[in-house]
C-alpha positions as CSV (number, residue, x, y, z in Angstrom):
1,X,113.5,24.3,34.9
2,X,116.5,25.2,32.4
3,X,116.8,28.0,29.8
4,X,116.2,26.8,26.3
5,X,118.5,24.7,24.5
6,X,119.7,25.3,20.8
7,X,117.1,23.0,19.9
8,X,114.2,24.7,21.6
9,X,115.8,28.0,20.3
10,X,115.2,26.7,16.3
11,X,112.0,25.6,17.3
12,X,110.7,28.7,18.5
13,X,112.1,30.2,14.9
14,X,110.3,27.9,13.0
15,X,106.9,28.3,14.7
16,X,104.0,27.5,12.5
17,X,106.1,26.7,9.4
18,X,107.4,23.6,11.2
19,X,103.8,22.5,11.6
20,X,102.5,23.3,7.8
21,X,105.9,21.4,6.8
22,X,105.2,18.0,8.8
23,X,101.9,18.1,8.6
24,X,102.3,17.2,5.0
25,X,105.1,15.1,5.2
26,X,104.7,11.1,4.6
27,X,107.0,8.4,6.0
28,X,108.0,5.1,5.5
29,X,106.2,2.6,7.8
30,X,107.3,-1.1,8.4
31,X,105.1,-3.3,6.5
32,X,103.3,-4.6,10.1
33,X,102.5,-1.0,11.0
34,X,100.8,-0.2,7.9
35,X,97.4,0.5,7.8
36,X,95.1,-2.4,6.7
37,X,91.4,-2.4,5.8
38,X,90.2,1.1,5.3
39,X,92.2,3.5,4.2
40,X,93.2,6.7,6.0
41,X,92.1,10.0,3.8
42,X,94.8,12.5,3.5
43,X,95.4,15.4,5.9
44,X,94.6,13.1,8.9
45,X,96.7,16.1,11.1
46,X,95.1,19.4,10.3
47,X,94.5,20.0,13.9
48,X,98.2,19.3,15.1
49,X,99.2,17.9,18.2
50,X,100.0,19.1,21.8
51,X,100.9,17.6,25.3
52,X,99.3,18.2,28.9
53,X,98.9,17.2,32.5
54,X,102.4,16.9,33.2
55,X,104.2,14.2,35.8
56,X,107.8,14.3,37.0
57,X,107.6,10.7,35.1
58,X,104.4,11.3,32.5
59,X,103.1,13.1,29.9
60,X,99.7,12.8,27.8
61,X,99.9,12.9,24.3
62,X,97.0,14.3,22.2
63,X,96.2,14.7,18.5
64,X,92.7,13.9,16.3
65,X,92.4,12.3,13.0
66,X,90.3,15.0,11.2
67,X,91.1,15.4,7.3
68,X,87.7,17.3,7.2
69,X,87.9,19.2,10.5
70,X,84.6,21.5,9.8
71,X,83.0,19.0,8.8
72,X,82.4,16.1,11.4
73,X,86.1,15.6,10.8
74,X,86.0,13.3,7.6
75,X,86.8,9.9,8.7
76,X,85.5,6.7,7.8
77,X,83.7,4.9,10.2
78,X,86.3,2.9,11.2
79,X,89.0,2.3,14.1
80,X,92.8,3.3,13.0
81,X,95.8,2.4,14.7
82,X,97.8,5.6,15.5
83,X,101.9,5.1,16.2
84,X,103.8,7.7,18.4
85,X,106.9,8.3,19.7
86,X,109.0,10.3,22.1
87,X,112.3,11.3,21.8
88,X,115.2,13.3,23.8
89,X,115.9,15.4,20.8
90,X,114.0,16.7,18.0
91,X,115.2,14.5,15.1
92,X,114.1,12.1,16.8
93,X,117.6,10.0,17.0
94,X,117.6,9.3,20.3
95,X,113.7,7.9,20.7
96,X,112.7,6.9,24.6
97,X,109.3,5.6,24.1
98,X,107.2,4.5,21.1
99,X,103.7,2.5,21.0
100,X,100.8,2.3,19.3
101,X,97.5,3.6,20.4
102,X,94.0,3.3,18.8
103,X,91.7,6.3,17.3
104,X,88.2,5.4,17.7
105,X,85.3,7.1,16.1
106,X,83.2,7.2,19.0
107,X,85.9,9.3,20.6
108,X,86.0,11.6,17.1
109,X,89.8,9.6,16.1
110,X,91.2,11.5,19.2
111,X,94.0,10.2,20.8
112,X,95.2,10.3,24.3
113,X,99.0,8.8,24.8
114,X,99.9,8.5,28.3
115,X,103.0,8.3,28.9
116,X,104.8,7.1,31.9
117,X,108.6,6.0,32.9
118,X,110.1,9.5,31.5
119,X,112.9,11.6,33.5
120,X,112.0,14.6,35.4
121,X,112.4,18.4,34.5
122,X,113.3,17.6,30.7
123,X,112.0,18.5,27.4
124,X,111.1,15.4,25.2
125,X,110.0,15.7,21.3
126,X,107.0,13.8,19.9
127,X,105.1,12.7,17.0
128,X,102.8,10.6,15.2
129,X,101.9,7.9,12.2
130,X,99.1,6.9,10.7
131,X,98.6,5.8,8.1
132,X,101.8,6.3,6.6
133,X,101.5,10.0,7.4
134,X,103.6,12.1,10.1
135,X,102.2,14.2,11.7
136,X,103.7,17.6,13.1
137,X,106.2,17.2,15.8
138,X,105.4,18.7,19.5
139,X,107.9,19.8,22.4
140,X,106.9,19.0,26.0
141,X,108.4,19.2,29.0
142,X,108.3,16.7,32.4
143,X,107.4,18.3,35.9
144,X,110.7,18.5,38.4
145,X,111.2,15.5,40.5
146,X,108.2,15.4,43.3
147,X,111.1,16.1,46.0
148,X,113.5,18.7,44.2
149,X,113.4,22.1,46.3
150,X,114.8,25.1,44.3
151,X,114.7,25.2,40.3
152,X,112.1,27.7,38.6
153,X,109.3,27.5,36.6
154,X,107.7,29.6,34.2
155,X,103.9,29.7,33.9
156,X,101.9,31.2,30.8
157,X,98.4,32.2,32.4
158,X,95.8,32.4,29.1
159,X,92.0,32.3,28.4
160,X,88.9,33.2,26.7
161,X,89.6,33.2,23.2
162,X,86.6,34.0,21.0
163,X,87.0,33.3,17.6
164,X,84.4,35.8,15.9
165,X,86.3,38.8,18.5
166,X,90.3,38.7,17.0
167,X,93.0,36.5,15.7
168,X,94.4,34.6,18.6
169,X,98.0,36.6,18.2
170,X,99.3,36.7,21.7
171,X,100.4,33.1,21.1
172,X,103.1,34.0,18.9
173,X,104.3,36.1,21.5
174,X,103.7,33.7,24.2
175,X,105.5,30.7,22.3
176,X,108.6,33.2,21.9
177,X,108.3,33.1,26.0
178,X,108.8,29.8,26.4
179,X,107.1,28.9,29.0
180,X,107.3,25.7,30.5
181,X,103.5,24.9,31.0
182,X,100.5,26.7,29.6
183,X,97.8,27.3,31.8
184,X,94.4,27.9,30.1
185,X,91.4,28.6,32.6
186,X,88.4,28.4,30.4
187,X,86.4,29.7,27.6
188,X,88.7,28.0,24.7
189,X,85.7,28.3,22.5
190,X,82.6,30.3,22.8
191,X,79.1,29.0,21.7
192,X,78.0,31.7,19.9
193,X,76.2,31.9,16.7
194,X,78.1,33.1,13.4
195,X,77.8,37.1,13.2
196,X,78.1,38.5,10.0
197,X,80.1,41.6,11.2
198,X,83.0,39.2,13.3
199,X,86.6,39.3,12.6
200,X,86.2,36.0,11.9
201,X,82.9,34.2,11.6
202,X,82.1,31.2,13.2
203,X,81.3,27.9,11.6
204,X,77.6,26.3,11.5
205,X,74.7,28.1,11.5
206,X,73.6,28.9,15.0
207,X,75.5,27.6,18.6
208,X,76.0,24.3,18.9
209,X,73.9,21.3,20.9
210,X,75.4,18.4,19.0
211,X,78.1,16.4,19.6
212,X,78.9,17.1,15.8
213,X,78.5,20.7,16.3
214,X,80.7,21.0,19.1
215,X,83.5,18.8,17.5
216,X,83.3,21.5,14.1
217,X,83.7,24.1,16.9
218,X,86.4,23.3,18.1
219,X,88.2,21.8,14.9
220,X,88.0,25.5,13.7
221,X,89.7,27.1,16.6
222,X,92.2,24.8,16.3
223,X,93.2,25.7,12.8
224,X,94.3,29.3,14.3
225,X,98.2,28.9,13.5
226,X,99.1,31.1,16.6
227,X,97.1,28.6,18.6
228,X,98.5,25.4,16.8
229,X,102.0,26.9,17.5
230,X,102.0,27.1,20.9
231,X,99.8,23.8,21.6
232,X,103.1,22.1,19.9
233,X,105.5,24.1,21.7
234,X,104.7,23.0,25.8
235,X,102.7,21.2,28.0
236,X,99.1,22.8,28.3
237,X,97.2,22.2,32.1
238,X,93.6,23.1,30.7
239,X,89.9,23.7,32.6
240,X,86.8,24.7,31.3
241,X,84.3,27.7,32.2
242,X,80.6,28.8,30.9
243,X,81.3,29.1,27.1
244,X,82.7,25.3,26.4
245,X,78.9,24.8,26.8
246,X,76.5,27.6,27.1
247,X,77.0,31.3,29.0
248,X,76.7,31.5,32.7
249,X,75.4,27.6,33.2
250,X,75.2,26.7,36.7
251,X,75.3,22.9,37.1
252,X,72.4,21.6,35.4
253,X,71.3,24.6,34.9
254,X,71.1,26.8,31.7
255,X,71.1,30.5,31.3
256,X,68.0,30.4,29.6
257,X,66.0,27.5,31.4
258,X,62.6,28.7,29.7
259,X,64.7,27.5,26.7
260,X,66.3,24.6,27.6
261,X,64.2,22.1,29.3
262,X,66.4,20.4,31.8
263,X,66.8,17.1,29.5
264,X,67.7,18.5,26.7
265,X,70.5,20.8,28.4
266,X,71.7,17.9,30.1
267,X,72.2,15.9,26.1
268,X,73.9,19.2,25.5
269,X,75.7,19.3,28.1
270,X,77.2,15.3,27.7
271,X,77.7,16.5,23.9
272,X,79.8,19.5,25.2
273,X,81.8,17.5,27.9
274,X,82.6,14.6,25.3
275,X,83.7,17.2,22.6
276,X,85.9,19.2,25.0
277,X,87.7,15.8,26.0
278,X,88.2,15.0,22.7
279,X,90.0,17.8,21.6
280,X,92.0,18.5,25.2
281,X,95.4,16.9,26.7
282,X,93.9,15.2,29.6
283,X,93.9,12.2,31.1
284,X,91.9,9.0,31.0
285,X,90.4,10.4,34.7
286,X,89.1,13.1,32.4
287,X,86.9,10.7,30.3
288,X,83.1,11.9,30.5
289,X,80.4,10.0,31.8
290,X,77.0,11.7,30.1
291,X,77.0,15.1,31.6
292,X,80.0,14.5,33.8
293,X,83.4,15.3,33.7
294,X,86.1,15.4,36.4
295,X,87.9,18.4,35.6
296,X,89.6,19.4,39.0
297,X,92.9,18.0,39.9
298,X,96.4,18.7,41.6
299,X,99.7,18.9,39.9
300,X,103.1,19.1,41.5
301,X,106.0,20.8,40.3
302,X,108.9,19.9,42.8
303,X,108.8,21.5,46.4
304,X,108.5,24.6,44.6
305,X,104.4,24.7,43.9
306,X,101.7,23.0,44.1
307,X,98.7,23.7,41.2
308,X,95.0,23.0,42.5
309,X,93.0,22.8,39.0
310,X,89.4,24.2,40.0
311,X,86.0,23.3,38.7
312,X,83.5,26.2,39.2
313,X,80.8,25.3,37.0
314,X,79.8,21.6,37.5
315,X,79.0,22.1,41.6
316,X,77.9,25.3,41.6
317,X,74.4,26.5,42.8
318,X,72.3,28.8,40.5
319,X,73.6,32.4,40.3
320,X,71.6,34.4,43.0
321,X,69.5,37.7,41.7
322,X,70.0,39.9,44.7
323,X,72.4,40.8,47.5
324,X,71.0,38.8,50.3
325,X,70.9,35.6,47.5
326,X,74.8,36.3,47.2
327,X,75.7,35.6,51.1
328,X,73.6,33.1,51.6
329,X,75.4,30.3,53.3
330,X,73.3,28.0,51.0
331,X,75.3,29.0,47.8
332,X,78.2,27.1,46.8
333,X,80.5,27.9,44.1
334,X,82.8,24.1,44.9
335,X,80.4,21.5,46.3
336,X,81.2,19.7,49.4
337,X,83.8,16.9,47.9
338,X,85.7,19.5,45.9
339,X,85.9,21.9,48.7
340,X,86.7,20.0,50.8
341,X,89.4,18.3,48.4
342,X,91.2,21.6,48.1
343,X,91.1,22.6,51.7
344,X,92.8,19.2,52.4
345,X,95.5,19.7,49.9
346,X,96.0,23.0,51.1
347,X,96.3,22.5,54.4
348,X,98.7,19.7,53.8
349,X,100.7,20.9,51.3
350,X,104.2,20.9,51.5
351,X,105.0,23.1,48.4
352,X,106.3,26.5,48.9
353,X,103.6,28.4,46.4
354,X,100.0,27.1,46.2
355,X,99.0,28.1,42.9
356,X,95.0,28.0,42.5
357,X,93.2,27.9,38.8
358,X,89.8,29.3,39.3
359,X,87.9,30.6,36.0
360,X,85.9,33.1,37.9
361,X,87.3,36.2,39.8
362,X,87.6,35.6,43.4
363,X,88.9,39.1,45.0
364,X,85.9,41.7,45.3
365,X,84.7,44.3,42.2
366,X,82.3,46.5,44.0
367,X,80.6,48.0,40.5
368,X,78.8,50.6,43.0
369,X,80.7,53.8,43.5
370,X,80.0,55.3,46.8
371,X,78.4,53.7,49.6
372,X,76.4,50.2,49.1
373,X,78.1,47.6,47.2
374,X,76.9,46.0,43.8
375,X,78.2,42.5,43.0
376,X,78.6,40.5,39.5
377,X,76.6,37.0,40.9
378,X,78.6,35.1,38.5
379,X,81.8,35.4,39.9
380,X,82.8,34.3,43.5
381,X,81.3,37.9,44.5
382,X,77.8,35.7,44.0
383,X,79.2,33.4,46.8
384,X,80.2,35.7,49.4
385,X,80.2,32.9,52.6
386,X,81.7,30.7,51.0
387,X,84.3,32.8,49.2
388,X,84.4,34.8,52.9
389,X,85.5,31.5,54.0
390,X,88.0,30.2,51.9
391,X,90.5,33.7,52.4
392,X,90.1,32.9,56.0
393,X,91.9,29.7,55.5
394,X,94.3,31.6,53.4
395,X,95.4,33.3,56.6
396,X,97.0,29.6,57.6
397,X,98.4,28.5,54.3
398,X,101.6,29.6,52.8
399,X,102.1,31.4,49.8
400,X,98.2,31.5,47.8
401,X,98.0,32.7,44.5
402,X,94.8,32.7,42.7
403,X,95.0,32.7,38.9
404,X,91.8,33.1,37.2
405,X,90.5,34.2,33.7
406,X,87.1,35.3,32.4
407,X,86.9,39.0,32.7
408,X,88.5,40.0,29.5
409,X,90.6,42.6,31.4
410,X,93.8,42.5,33.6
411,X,92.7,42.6,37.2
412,X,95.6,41.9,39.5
413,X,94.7,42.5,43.2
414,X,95.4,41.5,47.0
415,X,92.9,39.2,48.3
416,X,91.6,40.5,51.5
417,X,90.4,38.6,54.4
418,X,87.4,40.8,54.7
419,X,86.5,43.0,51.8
420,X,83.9,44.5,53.8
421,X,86.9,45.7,56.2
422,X,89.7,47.7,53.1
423,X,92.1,47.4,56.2
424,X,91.9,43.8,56.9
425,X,94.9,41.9,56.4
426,X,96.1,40.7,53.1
427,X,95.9,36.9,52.8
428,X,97.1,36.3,48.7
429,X,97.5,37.4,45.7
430,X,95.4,37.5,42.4
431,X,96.0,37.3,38.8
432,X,92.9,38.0,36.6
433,X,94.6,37.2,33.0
434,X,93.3,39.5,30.4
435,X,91.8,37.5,27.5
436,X,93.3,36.4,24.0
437,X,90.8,37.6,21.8
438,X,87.2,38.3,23.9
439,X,86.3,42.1,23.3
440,X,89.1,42.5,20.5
441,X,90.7,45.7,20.7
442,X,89.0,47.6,23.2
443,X,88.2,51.7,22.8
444,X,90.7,52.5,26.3
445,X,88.8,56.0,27.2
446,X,86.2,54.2,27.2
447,X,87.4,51.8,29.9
448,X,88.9,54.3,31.8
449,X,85.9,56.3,31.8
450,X,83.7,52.6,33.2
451,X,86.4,51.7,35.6
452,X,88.5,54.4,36.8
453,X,85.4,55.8,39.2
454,X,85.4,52.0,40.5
455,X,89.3,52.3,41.7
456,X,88.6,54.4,45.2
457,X,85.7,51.8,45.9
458,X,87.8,48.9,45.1
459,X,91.6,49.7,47.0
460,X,92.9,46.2,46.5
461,X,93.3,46.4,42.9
462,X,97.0,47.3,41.7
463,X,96.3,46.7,37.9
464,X,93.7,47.0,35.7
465,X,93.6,47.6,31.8
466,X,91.5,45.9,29.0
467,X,94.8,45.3,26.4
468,X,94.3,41.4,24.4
469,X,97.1,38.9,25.9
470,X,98.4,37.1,28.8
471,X,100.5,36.7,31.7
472,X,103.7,35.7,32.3
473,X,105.0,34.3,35.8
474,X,108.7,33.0,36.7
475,X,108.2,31.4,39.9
476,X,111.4,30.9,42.3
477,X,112.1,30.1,46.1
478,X,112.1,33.6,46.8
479,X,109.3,35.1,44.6
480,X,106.9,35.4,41.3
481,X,107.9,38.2,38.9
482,X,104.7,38.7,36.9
483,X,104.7,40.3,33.6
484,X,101.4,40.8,31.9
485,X,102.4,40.6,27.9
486,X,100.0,42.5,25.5
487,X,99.3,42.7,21.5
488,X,98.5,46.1,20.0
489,X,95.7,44.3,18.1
490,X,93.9,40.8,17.8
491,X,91.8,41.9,14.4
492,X,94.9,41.8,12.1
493,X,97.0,38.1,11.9
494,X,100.1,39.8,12.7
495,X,100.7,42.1,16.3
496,X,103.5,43.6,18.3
497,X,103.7,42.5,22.0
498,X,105.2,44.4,25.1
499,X,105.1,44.3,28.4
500,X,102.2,46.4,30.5
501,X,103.1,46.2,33.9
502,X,105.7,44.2,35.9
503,X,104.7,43.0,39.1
504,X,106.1,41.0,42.2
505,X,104.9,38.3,45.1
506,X,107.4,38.0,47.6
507,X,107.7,34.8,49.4
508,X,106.1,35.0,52.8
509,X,104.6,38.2,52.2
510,X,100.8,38.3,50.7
511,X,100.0,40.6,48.1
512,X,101.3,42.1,45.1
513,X,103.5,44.9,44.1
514,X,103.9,46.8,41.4
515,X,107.6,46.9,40.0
């Protein structure tokens, strides 16, 4: 993909201002575009817009009507014709695409533009009406043409940011990057109930079950500005985890069953999946049905990689309790279908880097120093056949690089064959992105004092460190450079970033090294 153009370059100066600016802004509609019947309240765009999914010839379009975003989102009961329109530059003077789509209350006045018939590996602008009201103006960006070889992209690996734990500051940062796609792999709001002693206190009064309550959850994490920014600034490629519903859920299953009757975590669960569509840049594919939602999918950017979009909570069996539970055969962190989806698309792949969003860990973390081995049954540790099975086939595919979330720290390691052989060979590489905001700003002796006696037991880690942020990856022909970016704090609105550690995957060569 190319460097940025002057354009892009006043964007990123701009940051949130641009959005508080057009937010407000109003614009002269023709008289047929108006809006007739009920009227629109003001503020329609308080949760800005932002792009996702991307196609060497589509895009989707996202924003929500929400004048009243805490609250339900404030809109009449009433369906309202939404305009938008895509343009080559960002005045908007040379416009590709325009159309009219429709906000519909039983979707929360979300809207979902997708947009077909664009040119590969190019940034468009976009924006919206309604109303007579503009709404901020997003940047996106089309995936390379589906047989284009060389080129580069540049990936920004983010998740878990917990509202109550930190501002969500390594966006600023991250938008200064310029990445070309944003890929978020889970926890973009956490359930929790408001704490009187949070950075930031959550909205409601207890965790949500409601389709209203989620919809107020996630309204307020999208007023962060840091988070707004960067939602306007590229293409986001988004999955879910546990806390987009309810900690640790397994299928069907709750963490707290004694709780949550089965029937009334699957309403919660169809009031979670409809709230997290709402408010994401996915496709139509993406629509629930009750407590369903088909999350994973396969993007392609060029000849250069190919991006396998997991699902590890929907198919999963119940965490196990014990060792022998964990390598059962039985367990199942995929399913069947999806399993055997991504072996498929592995197998066949023609790209030269399989990139592979999983939420959970998948290298080992033996927590037992010494002999014996103690697992975390949440991760793909709980799953040891199946995991056991899946770096066998990395042996036979080219290039695998896991890139997972859900730890709050930095955990970049080689994935083994056989973790219960250190000297097996090296099959892949994997990026364990620290989180935005989850843990805030950690006390680092005490990390060091937990997980520096775990290092000896655990050779196939070549990071680890517990600093807020994200990870950076230009991916070329010949290699990833890796940089994982950190904030000196996520409890003030302002941080400084700098890079942590540089690291590199040679083409052809499975691993990581440290640079």
């Amino acid at each position: 993909m190319t460097a940025p153009s002057p354009d892009r370059r006043r964007l990123l100066t701009t940051g949130a201002a641009v959005l508080g600016a057009a937010a407000s802004a109003q614009l002269w509609l023709p008289s047929p575009a108006r809006a007739v019947g009920t009227p629109l309240p003001d503020g329609v765009f308080t949760l800005g817009v932002t792009s996702g999914d991307p196609l060497p010839d589509g895009i989707v379009l996202w924003t929500r009507l929400a004048p009243d975003p805490l609250n339900g989102g404030g809109m009449p009961d009433a369906v309202f014709a939404v305009q938008w329109e895509l343009a080559e530059d960002e005045r908007f003077h040379r416009t590709v695409r325009r159309g009219t789509a429709v906000a519909r209350p039983e979707l929360g006045h979300s809207v979902h533009v997708d947009v077909r018939g664009l040119r590969p590996d190019r940034p468009y602008w976009y924006r919206f009406r309604a109303g007579g009201r503009l709404s901020p103006a997003g940047r996106t960006r089309t995936a390379p043409h589906a047989h284009r070889r060389g080129g580069a992209l540049r990936v920004a690996l983010a998740s878990c940011q917990n509202w109550q734990h930190g501002y969500f500051t390594p966006y600023a940062d991250m938008l200064a990057q310029d990445p070309d796609v944003v890929l978020f792999v889970g926890d973009y709001i956490y359930e929790s109930a408001p704490s009187a002693t949070a950075v930031r206190r959550h909205e409601g009064k207890g965790e949500p079950y409601t389709l209203e309550q989620y919809r107020n959850r996630y309204a307020q994490y999208r007023t962060d500005p840091d988070l707004a920014a960067m939602h306007a600034g590229a293409p986001w490629v988004v999955t879910f985890d546990d806390h987009e519903v309810d900690n640790n859920w397994a299928g069907e299953v709750p963490q707290d069953p004694d709780k949550q009757p089965h029937d009334a975590f699957v309403a919660r669960l169809t009031a979670a999946f409809q709230a997290y569509y709402e408010h994401m840049p996915v496709r139509a594919t993406a629509v629930p049905h009750g407590p369903h939602i088909q999350m994973y999918r396969r993007l392609e950017f060029g000849r250069l990689a190919r991006l396998d979009v997991l699902d590890t909570r929907q198919f999963r069996t119940d965490q196990a309790t014990t060792r022998e539970g964990a390598e059962s055969p039985a367990m199942t962190m995929l399913g069947a279908e999806q399993k055997r989806w991504l072996l498929d698309g592995l197998r066949e792949s023609p790209a030269r880097w399989n990139l592979i969003a999983s939420q959970i860990m998948m290298a080992e973390t033996d927590l037992l120093p010494g002999e014996g081995k103690l697992w975390s049954y949440d991760a793909w540790d709980g799953y040891q056949a199946e995991r056991n099975a899946l770096l066998r086939e990395f042996a036979g595919i080219r290039n695998p690089v896991v890139l997972s979330g859900d730890r709050h720290l930095t955990m970049v390691s080689d994935l083994r064959e056989d973790y219960a052989d250190p000297g097996s060979d090296v099959v892949g590489a994997e990026f364990v992105g620290t989180s935005i905001s989850s843990n805030g700003d950690q006390d680092e002796a005490a990390f060091h004092a937990r997980w520096d006696p775990l290092r000896a037991d655990n050779p196939h880690w070549k990071v680890i460190d517990c600093h807020r942020g994200y990870h950076l990856f230009d991916i070329r022909r010949d290699g990833i450079d890796a940089a994982v970016r950190v904030v000196d704090t996520v409890v003030r609105p302002q941080a400084t970033a700098s890079t942590l550690a540089r690291l590199r995957v040679k083409c052809d060569e499975p691993g990581v090294q440290v640079v």
